[in-house]
N, C-alpha and C positions, 0 to 999 in steps of 0.2 A: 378460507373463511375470513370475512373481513372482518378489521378490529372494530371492540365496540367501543361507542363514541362514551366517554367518561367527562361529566362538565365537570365536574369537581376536579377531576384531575390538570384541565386545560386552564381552569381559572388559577391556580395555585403557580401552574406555570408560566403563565403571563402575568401573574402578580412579579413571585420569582424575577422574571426578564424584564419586570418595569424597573424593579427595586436596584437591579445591577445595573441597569443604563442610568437610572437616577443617581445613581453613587457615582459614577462615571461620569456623568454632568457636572454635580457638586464639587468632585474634585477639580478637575477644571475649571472651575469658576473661581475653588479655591487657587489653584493656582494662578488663576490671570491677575486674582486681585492680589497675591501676596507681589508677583511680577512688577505688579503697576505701583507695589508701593516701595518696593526695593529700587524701584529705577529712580522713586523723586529722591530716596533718603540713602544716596551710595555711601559706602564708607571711605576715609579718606585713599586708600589701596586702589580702588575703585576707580575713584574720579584721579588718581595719577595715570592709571592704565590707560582710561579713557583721554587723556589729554594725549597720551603718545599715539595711541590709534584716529583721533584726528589734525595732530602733527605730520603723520606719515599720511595722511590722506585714503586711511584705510574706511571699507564700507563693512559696517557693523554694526550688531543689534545688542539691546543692552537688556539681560535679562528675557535670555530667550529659552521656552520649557520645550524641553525634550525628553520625551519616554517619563513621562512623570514625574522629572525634574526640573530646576530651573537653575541654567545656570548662569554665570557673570554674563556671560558677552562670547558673541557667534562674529567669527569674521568670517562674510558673507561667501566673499573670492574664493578664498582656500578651504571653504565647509571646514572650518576649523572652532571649537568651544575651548573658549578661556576659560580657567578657575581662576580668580584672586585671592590669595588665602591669607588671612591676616596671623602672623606669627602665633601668637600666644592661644588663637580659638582652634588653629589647626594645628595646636604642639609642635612646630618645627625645630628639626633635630632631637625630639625626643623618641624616646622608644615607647610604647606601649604600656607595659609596667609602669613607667615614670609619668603617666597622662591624668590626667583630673577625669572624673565624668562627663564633661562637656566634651575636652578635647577628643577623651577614646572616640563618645558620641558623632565629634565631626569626622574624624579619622575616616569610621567607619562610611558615614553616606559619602564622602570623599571618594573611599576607592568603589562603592555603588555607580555614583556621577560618572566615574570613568569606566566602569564594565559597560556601563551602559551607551557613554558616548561612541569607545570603538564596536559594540556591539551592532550599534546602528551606523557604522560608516563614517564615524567624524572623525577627525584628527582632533587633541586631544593636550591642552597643555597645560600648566600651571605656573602660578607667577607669583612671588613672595611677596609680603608685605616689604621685608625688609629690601629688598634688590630695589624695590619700585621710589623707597623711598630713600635710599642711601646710595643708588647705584643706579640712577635711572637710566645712564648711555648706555650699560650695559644690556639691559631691558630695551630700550630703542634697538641698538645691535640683535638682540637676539627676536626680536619682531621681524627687524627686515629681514633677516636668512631664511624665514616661512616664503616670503615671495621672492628669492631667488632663482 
């Protein structure tokens, strides 16, 4: 016996299925625009990474969203996602206990960003505020050993 056709039920559905690609749109869009604005306004972590990455002549994207994130900067070659993490927002050297709300808060999307980049196949790294800016050779050094 074949099923009986229910409009009420089909409308609900496809309301349903509008509402969830339309959320799905918006955040995308949220994220292009937050993308586009973080690329004018880097922090200064940021724009030192980025000088070493076109010192070494590397080809990369700045603020590139993956799985519903967005993150620093994509070296193209090595399917590789930078984090920049500036000291004090990403509590470095700190434990958990010893974190403010904001930092626990970064902590956490932190290691999100990274289940999610090896989860989708990227390589995966992060780079201190402080090395970038008190320790740059060693940060140039530790870039080239990715394309050796």
């Amino acid at each position: 016996m074949a099923k009986k056709f229910n409009p009420e039920k089909r409308v609900k559905y496809l309301l349903a299925k509008a509402m969830r690609a339309t959320k799905v749109d918006a955040k995308q869009e949220y994220l292009l625009a937050q993308s586009k604005k973080k690329r004018k306004k880097q922090t200064k972590p940021e724009r030192e990474f980025e000088k070493l990455c076109k010192k070494l002549k590397l080809n990369f994207e700045k603020q590139k969203i993956v799985g519903g994130k967005i993150f620093d900067f994509y070296l193209n070659d090595i399917n590789m996602l930078i984090e920049v993490h500036g000291n004090y927002w990403h509590g470095k050297d700190l434990e958990m206990e010893n974190m403010n709300e904001i930092q626990r808060k970064s902590t956490k999307n932190d290691w999100n960003k990274e289940v999610i980049a090896i989860g989708l196949g990227y390589k995966f790294e992060i780079f201190w505020e402080s090395d970038l800016l008190k320790n740059n050779e060693l940060c140039n050094k530790r870039l080239k050993t990715f394309f050796d």
